[in-house]
N, C-alpha and C positions, 0 to 999 in steps of 0.2 A: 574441358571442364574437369575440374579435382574430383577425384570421389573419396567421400569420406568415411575411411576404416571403422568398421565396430570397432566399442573397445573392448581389451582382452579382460577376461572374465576377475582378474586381480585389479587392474587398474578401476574396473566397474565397482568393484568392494572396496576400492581407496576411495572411489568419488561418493559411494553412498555413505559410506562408513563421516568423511570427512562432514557432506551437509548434515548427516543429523547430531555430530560432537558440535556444529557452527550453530546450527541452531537452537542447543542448550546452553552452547556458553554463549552466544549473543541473548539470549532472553535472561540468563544469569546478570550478565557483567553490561551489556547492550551494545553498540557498535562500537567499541573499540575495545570488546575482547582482546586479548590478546592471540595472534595467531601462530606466533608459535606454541603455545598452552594448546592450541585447536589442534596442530598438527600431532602434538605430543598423546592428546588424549585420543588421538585417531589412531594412533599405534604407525604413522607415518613420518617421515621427515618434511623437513619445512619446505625442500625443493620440491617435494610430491606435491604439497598442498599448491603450491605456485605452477607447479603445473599446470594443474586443474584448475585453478582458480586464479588469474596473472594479478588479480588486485581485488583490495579490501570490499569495494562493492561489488566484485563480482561475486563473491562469498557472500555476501550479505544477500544479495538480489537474489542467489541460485538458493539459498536457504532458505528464503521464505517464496518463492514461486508460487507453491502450490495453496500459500494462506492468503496473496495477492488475487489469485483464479478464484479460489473460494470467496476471496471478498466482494468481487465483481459479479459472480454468480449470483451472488445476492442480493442483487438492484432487481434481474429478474424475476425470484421469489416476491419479492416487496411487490414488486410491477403487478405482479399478478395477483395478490392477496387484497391491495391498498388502492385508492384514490390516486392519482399521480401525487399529488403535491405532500399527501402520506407517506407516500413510498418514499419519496426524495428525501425527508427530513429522517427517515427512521433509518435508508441507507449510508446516511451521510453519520448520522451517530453511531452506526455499526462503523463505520468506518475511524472513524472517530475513536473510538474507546478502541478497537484495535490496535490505532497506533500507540497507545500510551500503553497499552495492558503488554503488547510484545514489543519489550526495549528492542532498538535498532530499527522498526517499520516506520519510525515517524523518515528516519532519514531516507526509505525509501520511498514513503510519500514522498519527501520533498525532491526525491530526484523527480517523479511521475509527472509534478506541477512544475517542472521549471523549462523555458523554451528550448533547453542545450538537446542536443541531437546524440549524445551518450547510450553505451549500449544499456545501462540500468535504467533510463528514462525512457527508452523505446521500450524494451523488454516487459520492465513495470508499468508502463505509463499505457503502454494502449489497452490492457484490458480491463484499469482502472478507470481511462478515460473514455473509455469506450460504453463502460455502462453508466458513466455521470451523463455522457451524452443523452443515452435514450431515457435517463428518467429527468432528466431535464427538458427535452424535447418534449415527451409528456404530457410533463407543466407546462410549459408553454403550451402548449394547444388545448389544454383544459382550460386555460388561462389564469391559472392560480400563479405563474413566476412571469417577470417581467421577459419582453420578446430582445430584448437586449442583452441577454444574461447570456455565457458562453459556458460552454461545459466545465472547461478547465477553470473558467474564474470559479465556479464552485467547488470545485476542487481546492484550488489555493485557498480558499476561504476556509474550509473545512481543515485542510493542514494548519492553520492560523488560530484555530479556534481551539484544535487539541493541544495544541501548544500553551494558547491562553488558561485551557481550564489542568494542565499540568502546573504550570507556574500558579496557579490561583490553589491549587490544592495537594498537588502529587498526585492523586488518585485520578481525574480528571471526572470527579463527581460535578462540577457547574457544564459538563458538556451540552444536557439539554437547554438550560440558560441560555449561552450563551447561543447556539442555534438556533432558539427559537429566536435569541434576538436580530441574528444574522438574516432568518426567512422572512422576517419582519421587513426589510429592509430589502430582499429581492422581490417581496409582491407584488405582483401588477398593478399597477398605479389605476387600474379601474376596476380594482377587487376593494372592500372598504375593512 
């Protein structure tokens, strides 16, 4: 079994230095910053960033981790404050205005919701689909979402929806609209 070297205390300031220059000019410019401008303003070269980073979503992914954990985080807040079927819609518009408000999350929503086995859809995907699960499961046992609904279909719906209320506005102000038309539409067919 390999074991794997700390990194040395320069290469650690290249990789921290590099996600927070990724994460201003992705929120700047959004996923298709440019990355040698990333590595320039890291005070690094372009092979440093490639180092550390072999490709454009692993830069993107590694850049926003920690606003991914915090977004998932906060199904359980919701869980805990809301109704399940409150909690679901109010998570899912947190989620929502996320991706539209930090250019570049929507694409890593769309890695999290799609079935490829990619390391940004693992990476991203299970702690985001991890808490769609349990506020989903939730609802369904409160019985406010229909018992056919799968976690990730809420997910994809919700990546679909920030998308619509960005093309409907730029701002993605019709986001509660259009969710609420969407929950409409996952209800339990024996809730009225």
């Amino acid at each position: 079994m390999a074991q794997v070297r700390p990194m040395r205390a320069d290469a650690r300031r290249n990789h921290e230095r590099l996600l927070k220059v990724a994460a201003e000019a992705f929120a700047e410019h959004g996923e298709n910053a440019s990355l040698d401008d990333i590595a320039k303003r890291a005070g690094v070269g372009s092979g440093t960033l490639y180092r550390h980073f072999p490709t454009r979503q692993a830069l993107l992914e590694a850049a926003y981790v920690d606003r991914i954990q915090a977004m998932a985080a906060r199904a359980d807040e919701f869980a805990a404050a809301l109704p399940p079927s409150e909690a679901l819609v109010e998570w899912l518009n947190e989620v929502c205005v996320g991706t539209i408000q930090v250019r570049g999350m929507k694409t890593l929503l769309g890695s999290a919701v799609t079935d490829g086995s990619s390391v940004a859809a693992t990476a991203c995907g299970t702690h985001l689909q991890e808490a769609a699960r349990r506020l989903v499961e939730a609802a369904q046992r409160e019985g406010s979402l229909r018992g056919d609904v799968e976690p990730i279909e809420v997910l994809r719906l919700a990546h679909g929806v920030a998308s619509a209320s960005e093309l409907a506005s730029g701002q993605g102000q019709q986001i509660r609209r259009y969710l609420s038309l969407l929950t409409e539409g996952l209800r339990s067919r024996g809730e009225a």
